[in-house]
Structure formats: C-alpha cells, structure tokens
C-alpha positions, 0 to 999 in steps of 0.5 A: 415527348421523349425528352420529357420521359428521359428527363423524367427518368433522369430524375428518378435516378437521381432520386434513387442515387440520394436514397440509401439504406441504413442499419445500426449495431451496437458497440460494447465497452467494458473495463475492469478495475483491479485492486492495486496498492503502492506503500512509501515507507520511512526510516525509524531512526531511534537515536541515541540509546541509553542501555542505563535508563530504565525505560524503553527508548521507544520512536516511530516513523509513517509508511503511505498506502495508496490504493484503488478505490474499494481495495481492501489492502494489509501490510505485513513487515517482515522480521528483519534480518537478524530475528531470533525467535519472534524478537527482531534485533539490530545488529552491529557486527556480531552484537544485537540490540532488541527491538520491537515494531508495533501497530498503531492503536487503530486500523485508521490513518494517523492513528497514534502509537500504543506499543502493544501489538507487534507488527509483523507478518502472521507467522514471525514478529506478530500480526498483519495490520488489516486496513479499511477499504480505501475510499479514494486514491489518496495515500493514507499515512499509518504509523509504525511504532518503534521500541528498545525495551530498557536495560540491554547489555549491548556494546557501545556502536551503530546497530542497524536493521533492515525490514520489508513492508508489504502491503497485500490486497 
C-alpha cells in the first residue's frame, strides 16, 4: 500500500512538474519614413559662341532627382558666382559673358526646354522649380536650359561659371 501511494505521489509530481503556466504581450513596432532626396547634376558645356551671330547660343544639361516616395521635393539654383542683379554671367578674368538658366517647359521629368522661365532660387535669377510627389525611388532626369543671349561685346577666351543646385523637400 505504501509503495502504491508513493507511486502515486510520484506521478502527480511529474504531472505537476509538465504543467505550466502561460502569458502573452505584445511587442509594438513602428518606423517613420523621412522625406529625403539626392540630386546629380551635369556640366552645361555651351561651346563655341559667336558674339557675331544674331541668335542666342542656347544649350542644355539634366540634373536626377531621387526621392522617397511621396516626398514633394523643389530645386533652386543658385546665381552663380559673378550675378550682377538678377543676371548670372560667366567670367573669364575681369571679362563677363551673360547667360541665363531656365526651366524646363513642365514640371514633369524629360520635359523639354522652352527658355522662358528662369531658374533660380526665389530671391535672385528666378523661380524654384516645384516637382511632383515622386511616386518611386527612381531618380527623375529633369532638364536645365542654358542660354547666351546674341550679340555680347565680350573678349575672346574661356569663360566659366559655377552654380549650386539644391533640391528642398
């Protein structure tokens, strides 16, 4: 009788021992996704200009923008580093040679040149350009539209120019 009661005792203490207890929590998780764009710009490379032609030398370049998605991005150029006013004008020593940067004729990617609104950054040389809300994290080529105006009295050499593309969002 006794070794039937231990072993009975033995088996409700293994049973208890495989019995436990149990509880659940949760674990939350979150991110925030941040606006953010990159920009790659291109040199504008004129060429050769003819202050004896009567019509403008005009020329463009592309500059990528890649945003996150939904971001809602501008880009501003700046003026340069010899404006005068609201004209941008490459220099070659003391001489300058104006020029002119513009939008494109759409606020879309590939759009093509029109050369009738300056690019600038709000305050010298003209307007931002406002993009659209990228919709993937492929960069989007816009142009950028170059333009000597005719007939300049400028000196005979290699005049060049430096501006700063910034992309806001």
């Amino acid at each position: 009788m006794f070794f039937k009661k231990s072993l009975l005792a033995l088996g409700l203490t293994f049973a208890a021992a495989g019995a436990f207890a149990q509880t659940t929590g949760n674990i939350n998780v979150s991110a925030t996704v941040q606006a953010a764009c990159t920009i790659a710009t291109n040199p504008l490379a004129f060429g050769n200009y003819n202050p004896l032609s009567g019509s403008a030398l005009q020329s463009n370049t592309t500059m990528d923008v890649t945003c996150s998605v939904g971001s809602v991005p501008t880009v501003s150029l700046g003026a340069g580093n010899n404006v005068l006013g609201n004209q941008r004008r490459m220099a070659n020593g003391t001489e300058r040679l104006n020029y002119s940067l513009n939008q494109p004729s759409a606020n879309t990617p590939g759009a093509g040149c029109a050369y009738t609104t300056s690019w600038g950054d709000g305050t010298v040389a003209g307007s931002a350009l406002a993009l659209t809300a990228a919709t993937s994290l492929a960069a989007r080529t816009y142009n950028v539209c170059g333009e000597i105006p005719a007939g300049q009295s400028a000196a005979t050499g290699s005049y060049t120019d430096v501006v700063v593309a910034t992309v806001s969002f």
